[in-house]
C-alpha positions in Angstrom: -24.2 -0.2 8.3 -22.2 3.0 7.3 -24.3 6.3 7.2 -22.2 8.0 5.0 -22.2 7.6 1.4 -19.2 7.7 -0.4 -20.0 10.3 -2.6 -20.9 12.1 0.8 -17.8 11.0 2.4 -15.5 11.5 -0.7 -17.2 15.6 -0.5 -16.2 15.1 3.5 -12.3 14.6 2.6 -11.7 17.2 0.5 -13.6 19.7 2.5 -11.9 18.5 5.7 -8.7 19.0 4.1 -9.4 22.0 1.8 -10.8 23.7 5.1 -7.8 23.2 7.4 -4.0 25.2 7.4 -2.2 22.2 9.5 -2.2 18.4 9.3 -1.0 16.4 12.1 2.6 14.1 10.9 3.0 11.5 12.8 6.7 9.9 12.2 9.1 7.3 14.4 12.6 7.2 14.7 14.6 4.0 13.6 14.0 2.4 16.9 10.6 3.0 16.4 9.8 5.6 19.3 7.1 7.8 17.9 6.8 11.7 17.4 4.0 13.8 16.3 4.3 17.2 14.9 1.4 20.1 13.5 2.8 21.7 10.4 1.7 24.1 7.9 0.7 22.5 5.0 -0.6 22.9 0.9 -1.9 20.0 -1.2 -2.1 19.0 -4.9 -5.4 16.9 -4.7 -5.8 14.7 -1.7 -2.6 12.9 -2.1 0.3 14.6 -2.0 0.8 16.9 1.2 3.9 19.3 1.3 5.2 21.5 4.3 8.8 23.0 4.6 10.5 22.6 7.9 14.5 22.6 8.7 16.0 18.9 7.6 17.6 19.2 12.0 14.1 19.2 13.5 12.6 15.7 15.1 10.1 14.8 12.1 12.5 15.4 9.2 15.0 13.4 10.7 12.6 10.5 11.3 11.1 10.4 7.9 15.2 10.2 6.8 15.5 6.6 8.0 11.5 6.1 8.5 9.9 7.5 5.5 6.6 6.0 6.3 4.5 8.7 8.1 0.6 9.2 9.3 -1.1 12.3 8.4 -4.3 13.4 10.0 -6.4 16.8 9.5 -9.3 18.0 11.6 -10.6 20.8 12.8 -9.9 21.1 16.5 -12.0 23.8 17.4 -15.8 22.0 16.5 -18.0 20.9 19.5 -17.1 18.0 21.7 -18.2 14.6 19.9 -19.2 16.3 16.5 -15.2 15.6 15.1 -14.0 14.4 11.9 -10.9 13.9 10.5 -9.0 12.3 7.8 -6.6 9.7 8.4 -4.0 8.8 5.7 -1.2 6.6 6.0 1.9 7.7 3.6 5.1 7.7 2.3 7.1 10.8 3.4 10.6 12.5 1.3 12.8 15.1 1.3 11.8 16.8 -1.9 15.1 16.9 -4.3 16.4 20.3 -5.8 15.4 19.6 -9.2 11.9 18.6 -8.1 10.5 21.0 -6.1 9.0 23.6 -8.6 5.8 21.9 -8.5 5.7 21.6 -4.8 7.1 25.0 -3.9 4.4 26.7 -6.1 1.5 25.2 -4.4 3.2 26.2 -1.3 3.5 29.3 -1.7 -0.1 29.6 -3.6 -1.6 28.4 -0.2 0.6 30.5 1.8 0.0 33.7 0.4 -4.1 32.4 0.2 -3.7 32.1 3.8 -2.0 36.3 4.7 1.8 34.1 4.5 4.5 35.1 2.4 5.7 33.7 -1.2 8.0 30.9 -1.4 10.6 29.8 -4.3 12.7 26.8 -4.6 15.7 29.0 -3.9 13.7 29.4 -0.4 14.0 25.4 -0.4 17.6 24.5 -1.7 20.4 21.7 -0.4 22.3 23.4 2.3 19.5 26.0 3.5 17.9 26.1 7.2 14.6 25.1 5.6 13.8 22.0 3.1 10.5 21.2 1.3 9.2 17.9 2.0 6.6 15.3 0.4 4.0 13.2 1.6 2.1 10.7 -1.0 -0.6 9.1 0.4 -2.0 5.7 -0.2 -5.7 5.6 1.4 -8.0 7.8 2.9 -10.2 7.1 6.2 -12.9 8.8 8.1 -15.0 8.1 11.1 -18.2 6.1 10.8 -20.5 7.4 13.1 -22.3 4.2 13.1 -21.0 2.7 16.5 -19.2 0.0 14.8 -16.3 -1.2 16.9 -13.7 0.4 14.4 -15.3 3.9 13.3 -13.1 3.7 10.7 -14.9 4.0 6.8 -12.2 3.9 3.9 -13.0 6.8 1.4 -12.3 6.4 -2.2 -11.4 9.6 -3.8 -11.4 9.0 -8.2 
């Protein structure tokens, strides 16, 4: 039996996320070889994730020919065995130049938030050192704390 409610676990998510400045991207290359990378992030609900990082650098060129991606947030600094995270599978892009106003500005809203500086999507454009990029997820999990043999409880966010 789960012990967490999904009104409880739905509260969980978005405090997780709300409460953490880096998500964990986990991409692959074509030949499937795997890479994980912390970045910076901002968020516009719980499903879409952006971060800016240079279009040369290991994860952007992975999500280029392997746009599906892992995201996972948590706080590393809690007590051993008292953990949680959120674990969403999702679709990762390069965000186009006529696109990225929405993006940008909740960057840069969470970056300032946070003692960063402002972005603008002239900070973002083709042919600059740093892109913005996309993830839409699909799903949302969390652990169970129930000692089932998957510890994995699919939230539900409405």
């Amino acid at each position: 039996m789960i012990d967490v409610a999904q009104d409880e676990a739905q509260a969980l998510v978005r405090g997780i996320i709300e409460a953490n400045r880096y998500l964990v991207l986990s991409t692959a290359d074509a030949a499937g070889r795997p890479w994980g990378s912390p970045v910076y992030f901002a968020h516009i609900g719980c499903t879409e994730f952006f971060w800016v990082s240079s279009p040369e650098v290991t994860h952007s060129r992975n999500i280029a020919v392997r746009p599906e991606v892992g995201i996972v947030v948590f706080d590393s600094q809690v007590a051993i065995s008292t953990g949680q995270g959120v674990y969403m599978p999702a679709v990762a892009e390069l965000v186009d130049d006529d696109a990225t106003a929405r993006g940008i500005e909740a960057f840069s809203r969470r970056s300032v938030a946070h003692g960063g500086r402002e972005w603008t999507g002239e900070d973002v454009r083709s042919g600059g050192a740093i892109r913005l990029y996309r993830a839409t997820v699909d799903s949302h999990w969390i652990l169970a704390k129930d000692g089932s043999p998957d510890h994995r409880v699919p939230v539900h966010l409405a």
